[in-house]
C-alpha positions as CSV (number, residue, x, y, z in Angstrom):
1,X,90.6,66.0,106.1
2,X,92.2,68.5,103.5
3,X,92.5,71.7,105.0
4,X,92.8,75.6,103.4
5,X,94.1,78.7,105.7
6,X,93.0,81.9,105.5
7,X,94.3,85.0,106.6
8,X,91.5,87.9,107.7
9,X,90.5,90.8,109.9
10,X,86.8,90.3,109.6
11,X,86.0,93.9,109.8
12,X,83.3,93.2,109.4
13,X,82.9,90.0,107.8
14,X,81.1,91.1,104.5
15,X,80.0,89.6,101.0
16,X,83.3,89.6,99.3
17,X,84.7,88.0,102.7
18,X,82.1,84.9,101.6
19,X,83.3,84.9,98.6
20,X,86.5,84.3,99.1
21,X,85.8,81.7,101.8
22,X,83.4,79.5,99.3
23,X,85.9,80.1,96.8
24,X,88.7,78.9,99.0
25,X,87.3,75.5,100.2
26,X,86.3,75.0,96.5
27,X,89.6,75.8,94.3
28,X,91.8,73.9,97.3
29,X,89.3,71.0,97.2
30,X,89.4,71.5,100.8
31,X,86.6,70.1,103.7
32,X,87.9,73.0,106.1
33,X,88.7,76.0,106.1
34,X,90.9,77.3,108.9
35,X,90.9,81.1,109.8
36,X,93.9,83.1,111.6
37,X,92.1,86.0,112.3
38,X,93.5,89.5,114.0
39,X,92.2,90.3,117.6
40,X,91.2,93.1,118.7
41,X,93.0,95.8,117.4
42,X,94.6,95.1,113.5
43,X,97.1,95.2,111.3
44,X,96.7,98.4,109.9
45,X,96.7,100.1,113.7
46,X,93.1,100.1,114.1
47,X,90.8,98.7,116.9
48,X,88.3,96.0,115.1
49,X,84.7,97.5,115.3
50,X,83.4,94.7,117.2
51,X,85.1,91.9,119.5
52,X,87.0,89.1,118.2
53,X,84.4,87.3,119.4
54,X,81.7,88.5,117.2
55,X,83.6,88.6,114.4
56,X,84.7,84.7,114.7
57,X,80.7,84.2,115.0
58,X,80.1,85.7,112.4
59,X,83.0,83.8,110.0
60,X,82.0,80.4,111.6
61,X,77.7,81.1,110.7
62,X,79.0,81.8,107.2
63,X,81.4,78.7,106.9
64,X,84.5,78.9,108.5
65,X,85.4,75.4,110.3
66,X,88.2,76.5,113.1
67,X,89.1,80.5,114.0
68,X,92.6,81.0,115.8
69,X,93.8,84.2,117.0
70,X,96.7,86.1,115.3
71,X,98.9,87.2,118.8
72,X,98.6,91.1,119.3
73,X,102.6,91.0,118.5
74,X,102.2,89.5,115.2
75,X,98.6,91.3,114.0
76,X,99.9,95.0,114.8
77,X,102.8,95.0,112.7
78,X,104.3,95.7,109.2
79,X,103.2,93.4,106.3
80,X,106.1,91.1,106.4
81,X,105.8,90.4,110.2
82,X,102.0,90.2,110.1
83,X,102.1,87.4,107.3
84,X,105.1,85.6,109.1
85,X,102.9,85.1,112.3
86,X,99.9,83.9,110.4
87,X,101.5,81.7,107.9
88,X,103.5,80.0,110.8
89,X,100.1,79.3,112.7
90,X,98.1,78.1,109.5
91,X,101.4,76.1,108.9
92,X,101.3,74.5,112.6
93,X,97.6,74.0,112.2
94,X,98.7,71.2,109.3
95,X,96.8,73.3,106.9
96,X,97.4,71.8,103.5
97,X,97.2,75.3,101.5
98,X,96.5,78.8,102.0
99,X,94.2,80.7,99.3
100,X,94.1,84.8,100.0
101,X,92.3,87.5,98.3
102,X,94.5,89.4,95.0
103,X,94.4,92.2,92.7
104,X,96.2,89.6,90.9
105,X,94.1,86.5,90.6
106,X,97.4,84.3,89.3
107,X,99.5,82.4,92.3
108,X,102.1,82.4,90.0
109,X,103.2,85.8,89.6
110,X,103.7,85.6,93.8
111,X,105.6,82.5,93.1
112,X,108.1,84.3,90.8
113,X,108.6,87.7,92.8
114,X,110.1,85.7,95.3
115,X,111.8,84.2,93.3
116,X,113.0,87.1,92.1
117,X,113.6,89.1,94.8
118,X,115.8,86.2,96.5
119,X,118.1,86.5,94.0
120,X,118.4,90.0,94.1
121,X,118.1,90.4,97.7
122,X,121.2,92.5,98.3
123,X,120.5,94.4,95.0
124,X,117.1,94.7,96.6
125,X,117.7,95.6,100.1
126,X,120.6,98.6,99.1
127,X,117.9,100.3,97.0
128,X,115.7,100.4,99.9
129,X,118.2,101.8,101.9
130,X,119.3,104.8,98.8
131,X,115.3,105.7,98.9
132,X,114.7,105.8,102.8
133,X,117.8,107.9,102.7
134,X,115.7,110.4,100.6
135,X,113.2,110.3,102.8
136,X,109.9,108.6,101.4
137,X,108.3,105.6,104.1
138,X,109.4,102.7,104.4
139,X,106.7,100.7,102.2
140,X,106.9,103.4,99.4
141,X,111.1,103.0,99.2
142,X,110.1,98.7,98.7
143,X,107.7,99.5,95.8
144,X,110.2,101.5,94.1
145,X,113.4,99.4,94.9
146,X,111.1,96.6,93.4
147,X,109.6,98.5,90.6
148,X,113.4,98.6,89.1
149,X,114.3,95.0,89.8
150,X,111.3,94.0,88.0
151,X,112.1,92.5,84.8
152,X,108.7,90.7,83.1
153,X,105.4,90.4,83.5
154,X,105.2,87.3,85.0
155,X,106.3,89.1,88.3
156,X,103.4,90.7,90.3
157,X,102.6,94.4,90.9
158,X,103.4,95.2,94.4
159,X,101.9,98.8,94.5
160,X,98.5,97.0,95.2
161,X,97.4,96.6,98.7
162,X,96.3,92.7,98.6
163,X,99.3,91.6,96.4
164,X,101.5,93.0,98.8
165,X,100.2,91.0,101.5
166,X,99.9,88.5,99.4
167,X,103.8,88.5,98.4
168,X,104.1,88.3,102.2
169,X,102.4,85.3,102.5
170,X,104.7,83.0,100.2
171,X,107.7,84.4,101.4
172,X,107.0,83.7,105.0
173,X,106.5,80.2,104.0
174,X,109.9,79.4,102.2
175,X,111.5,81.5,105.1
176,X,109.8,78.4,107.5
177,X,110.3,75.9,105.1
178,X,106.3,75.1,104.9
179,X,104.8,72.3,102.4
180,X,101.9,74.1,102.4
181,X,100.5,75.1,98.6
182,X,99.1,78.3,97.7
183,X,95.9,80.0,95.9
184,X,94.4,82.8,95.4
185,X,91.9,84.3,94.5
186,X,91.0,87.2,92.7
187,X,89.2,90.6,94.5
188,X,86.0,91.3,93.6
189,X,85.0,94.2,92.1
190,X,85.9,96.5,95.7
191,X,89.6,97.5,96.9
192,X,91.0,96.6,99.8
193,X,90.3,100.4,101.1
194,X,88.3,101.2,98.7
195,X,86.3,104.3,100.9
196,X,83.3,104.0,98.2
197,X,80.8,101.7,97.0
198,X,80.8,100.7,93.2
199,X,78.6,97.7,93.7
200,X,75.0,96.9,94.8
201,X,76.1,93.8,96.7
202,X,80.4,94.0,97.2
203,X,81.9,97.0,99.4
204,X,85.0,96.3,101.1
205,X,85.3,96.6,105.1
206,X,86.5,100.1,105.0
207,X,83.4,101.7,103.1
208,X,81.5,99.7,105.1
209,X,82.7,101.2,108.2
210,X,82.7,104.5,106.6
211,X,78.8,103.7,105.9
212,X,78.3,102.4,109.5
213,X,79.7,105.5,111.1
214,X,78.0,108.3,108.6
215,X,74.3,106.8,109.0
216,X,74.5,106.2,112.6
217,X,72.7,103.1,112.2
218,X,73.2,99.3,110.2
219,X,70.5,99.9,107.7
220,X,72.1,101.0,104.9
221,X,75.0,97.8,105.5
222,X,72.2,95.7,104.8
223,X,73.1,94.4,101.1
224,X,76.5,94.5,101.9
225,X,77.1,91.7,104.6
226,X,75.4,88.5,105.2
227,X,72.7,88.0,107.4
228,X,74.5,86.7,110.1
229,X,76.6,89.9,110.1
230,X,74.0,91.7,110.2
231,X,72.3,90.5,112.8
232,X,76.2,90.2,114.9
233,X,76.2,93.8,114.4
234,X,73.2,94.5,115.7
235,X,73.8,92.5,118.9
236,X,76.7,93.6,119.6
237,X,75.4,97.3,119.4
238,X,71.9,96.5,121.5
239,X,74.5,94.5,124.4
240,X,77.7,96.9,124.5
241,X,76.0,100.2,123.2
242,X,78.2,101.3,121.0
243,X,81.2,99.7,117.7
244,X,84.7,100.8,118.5
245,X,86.2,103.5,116.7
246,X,89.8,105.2,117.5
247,X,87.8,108.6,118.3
248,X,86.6,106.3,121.2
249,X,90.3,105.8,122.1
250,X,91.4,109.3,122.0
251,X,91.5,110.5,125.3
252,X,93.0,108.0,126.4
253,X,96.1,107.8,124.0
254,X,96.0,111.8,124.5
255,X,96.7,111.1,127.9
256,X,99.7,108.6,127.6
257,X,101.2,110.6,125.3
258,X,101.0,114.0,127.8
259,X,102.3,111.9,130.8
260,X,104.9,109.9,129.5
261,X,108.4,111.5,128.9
262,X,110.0,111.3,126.1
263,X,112.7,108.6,127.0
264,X,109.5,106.5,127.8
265,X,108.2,107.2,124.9
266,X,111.5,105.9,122.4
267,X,111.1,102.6,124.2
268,X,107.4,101.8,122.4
269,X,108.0,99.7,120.0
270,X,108.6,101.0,115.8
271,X,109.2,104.6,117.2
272,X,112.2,106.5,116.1
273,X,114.8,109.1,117.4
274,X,112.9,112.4,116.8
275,X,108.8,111.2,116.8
276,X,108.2,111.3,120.4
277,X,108.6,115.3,120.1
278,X,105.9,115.3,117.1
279,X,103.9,113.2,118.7
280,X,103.6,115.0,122.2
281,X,103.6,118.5,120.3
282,X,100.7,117.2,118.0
283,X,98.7,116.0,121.2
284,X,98.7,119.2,123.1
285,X,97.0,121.0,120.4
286,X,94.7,118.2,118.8
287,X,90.9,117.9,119.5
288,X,90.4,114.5,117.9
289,X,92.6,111.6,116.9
290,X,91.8,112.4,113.1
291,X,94.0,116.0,113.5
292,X,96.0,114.3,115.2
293,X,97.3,112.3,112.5
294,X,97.4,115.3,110.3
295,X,99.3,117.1,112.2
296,X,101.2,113.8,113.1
297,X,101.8,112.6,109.5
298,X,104.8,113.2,107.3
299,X,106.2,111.4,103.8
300,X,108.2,109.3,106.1
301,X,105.8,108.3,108.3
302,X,102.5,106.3,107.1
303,X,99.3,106.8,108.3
304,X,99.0,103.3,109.2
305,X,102.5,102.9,110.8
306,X,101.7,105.9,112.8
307,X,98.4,104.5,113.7
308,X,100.1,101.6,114.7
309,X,102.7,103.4,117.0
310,X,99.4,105.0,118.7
311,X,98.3,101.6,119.4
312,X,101.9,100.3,121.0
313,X,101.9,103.6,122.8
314,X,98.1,102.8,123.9
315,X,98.8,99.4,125.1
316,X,102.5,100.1,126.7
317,X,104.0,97.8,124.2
318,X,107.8,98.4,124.4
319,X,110.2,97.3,122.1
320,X,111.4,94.5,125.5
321,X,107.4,93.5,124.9
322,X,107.4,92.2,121.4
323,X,111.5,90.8,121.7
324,X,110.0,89.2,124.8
325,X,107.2,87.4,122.6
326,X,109.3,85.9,120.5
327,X,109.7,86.0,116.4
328,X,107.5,83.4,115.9
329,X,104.1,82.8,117.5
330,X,104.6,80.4,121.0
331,X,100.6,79.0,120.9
332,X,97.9,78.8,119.4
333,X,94.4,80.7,120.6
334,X,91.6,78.7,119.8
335,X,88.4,81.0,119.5
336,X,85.7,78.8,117.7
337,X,85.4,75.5,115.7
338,X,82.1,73.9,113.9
339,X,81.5,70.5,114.3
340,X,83.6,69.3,111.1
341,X,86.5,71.9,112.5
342,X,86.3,70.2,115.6
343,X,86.6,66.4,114.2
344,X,89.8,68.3,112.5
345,X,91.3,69.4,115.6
346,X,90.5,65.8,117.6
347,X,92.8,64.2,114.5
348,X,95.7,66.4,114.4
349,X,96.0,68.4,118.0
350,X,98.5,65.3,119.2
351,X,101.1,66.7,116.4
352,X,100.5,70.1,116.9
353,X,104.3,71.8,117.4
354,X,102.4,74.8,119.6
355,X,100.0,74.3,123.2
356,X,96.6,74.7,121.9
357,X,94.8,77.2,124.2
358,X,91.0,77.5,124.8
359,X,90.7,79.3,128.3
360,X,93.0,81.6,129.1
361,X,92.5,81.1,132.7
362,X,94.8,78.3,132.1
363,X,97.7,79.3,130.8
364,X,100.6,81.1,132.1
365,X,100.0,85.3,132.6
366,X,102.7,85.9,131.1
367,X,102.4,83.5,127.6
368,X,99.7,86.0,126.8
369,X,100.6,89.7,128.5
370,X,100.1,91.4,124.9
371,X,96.8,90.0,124.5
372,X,95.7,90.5,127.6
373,X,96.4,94.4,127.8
374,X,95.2,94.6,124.2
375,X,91.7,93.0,125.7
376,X,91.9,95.3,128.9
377,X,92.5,98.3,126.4
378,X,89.7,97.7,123.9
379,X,86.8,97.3,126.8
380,X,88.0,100.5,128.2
381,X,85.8,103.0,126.0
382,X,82.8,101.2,127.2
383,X,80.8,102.0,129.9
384,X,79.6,99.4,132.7
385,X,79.1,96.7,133.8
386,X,79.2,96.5,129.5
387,X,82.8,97.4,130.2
388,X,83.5,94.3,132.8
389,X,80.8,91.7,131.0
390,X,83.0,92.5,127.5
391,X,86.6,91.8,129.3
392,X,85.4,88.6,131.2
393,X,85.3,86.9,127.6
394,X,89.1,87.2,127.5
395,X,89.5,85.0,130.7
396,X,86.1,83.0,130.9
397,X,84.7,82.9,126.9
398,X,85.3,79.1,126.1
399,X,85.7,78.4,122.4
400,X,82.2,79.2,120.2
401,X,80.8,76.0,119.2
402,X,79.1,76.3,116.0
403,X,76.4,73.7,114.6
């Protein structure tokens, strides 16, 4: 069986999501289509707005054939680490490509940026270094380092969101040495955080969200997802209550960042000398975790790279944590397969490099203490027994079995 990976958040799995799924089985010529998808909180430092769970259900009704888990220390981190920790789980999976979502809609401009930029990578790197000198973030001092080295057109433009990712991608695979071919696919019509809607059928996950949380209700979602989203969404909310939202979370980060000191504090991981101080000084004073990032944010500091801080600092993740994990992923978490995902699995799990897991139960405590927390962190804003019923799925949910 020919196999295509995707890389995804799911959040929530909408039209332009099924899209891109169709149109990746279709342009690899693949039969599956295997999905390493974030947990519960992402790569941009948010929690997902509904279990991983529901969000695998809801990629496997709409055609996904296997969903994996992208481990918490590889799905809350910087582009390049996030696309090294999915690649290398597509890659032990045996997929035969990968196809993700461009501005770009060419593989081959990807191909020659790294091309490019592996030539030049000293060049490359000692510009990055001049602009973070001057004091501009981290993501903003690549774009411009690159933005110089650039030499044609046939290189791709890395000031967009999916490209960059995208870059990430292709890189991580040389870096492991993976056979696995590429595609993409063009974005339609929405941005990747694009906060409005320019479309009667396409919105991306972020204006959807926006939507969600304005209107109080799904109605107005309706055109936007499929059905089985939809009707996920609704589920969810009707069992648990309530989606998950970092206002939800704000106490409770408030609090960790109030009671820990600050040498505490510089051992979460991706903080530097000086930001504990901001951080505390910003919590004292802040009524809601959207001042606090105001207050919080700086040209140095991203919004989302301060968002992810606040979730390492909400989940105790120390820089020891995420050394202790390892720089690549050391399993893989199983989280639902069709029927044709599962003939997939039966064929190739004897020459899988990485333990395949599908209870947690088990597995060693320790193989998955970042998940774990993350889990025991996420149900926390709910109230019981919907708080108890949603953690038990980390320990007892078996794999979803889709028809």
């Amino acid at each position: 069986m020919k196999s295509v990976g995707i890389i995804a958040e799911y959040n929530p799995f909408h039209n332009g999501h099924f899209y891109h799924l169709t149109e990746s089985k279709k342009v690899s010529k693949s039969e599956v289509a295997i999905v390493a998808m974030s947990g519960n909180f992402l790569q941009r430092g948010e929690p997902a707005i509904v279990s991983k769970w529901t969000r695998a259900k809801m990629a496997l009704s709409a055609g996904a054939d296997i969903i994996v888990e992208i481990p918490y220390s590889f799905a809350v981190q910087k582009a390049e680490i996030f696309a090294l920790g999915s690649v290398y789980l597509l890659d032990a999976l045996k997929c035969s490509s990968i196809c993700f979502g461009s501005e770009s809609g060419s593989i081959q401009p990807f191909l020659h940026t790294v091309e490019l930029l592996k030539e030049q990578e000293k060049t490359y790197n000692q510009k990055i270094r001049l602009y973070i000198k001057e004091g501009v973030s981290y993501p903003k001092a690549l774009a411009l380092a690159y933005s110089e080295l650039r030499k044609n057109k046939d290189s791709v433009d890395l000031s967009r969101p999916n490209n960059i990712l995208g870059y990430h991608y292709v890189a991580a695979a040389e870096k492991i040495n993976s056979r696995m071919q590429f595609f993409t696919v063009k974005r339609n019509t929405a941005e990747h955080d694009d906060q409005t809607i320019h479309d009667d059928r396409i919105a991306s996950a972020t204006s959807i969200r926006k939507l969600i949380k304005e209107e109080g209700s799904l109605h107005r979602i309706q055109s936007y997802v499929p059905d089985c989203t939809y009707t996920e969404m609704d589920t969810y909310y009707q069992t648990f209550g309530q989606f998950h939202d970092w206002e939800d979370f704000w106490p409770y980060l408030q609090y960790r960042l109030l009671t820990m000191d600050e040498e505490d504090l510089n051992q979460m991981y991706d903080i530097e000398e000086g930001l504990p101080y901001r951080l505390q000084k910003a919590a004292r004073s802040a009524e809601s975790f959207q001042t606090f990032m105001e207050k919080v944010k700086t040209k140095r500091y991203t919004w989302t790279r301060l968002q992810r801080i606040c979730v390492h600092a909400l989940t105790n993740t120390s820089r020891t944590d995420i050394k202790a994990a390892g720089e690549t992923p050391r399993y893989i978490r199983l989280l639902g397969m069709s029927a044709k995902g599962r003939a997939y699995l039966n064929k190739v799990k004897k020459d899988l490099p990485l333990p395949l897991i599908s209870t947690v139960s088990s597995f060693p405590k320790d193989m998955l203490a970042l998940d774990r927390k993350a889990a025991l962190v996420y149900s926390q804003i709910l109230k019981e027994p919907e708080r108890s019923s949603l953690l038990s799925l980390e320990y007892a949910q078996p794999p979803i079995m889709a028809d």
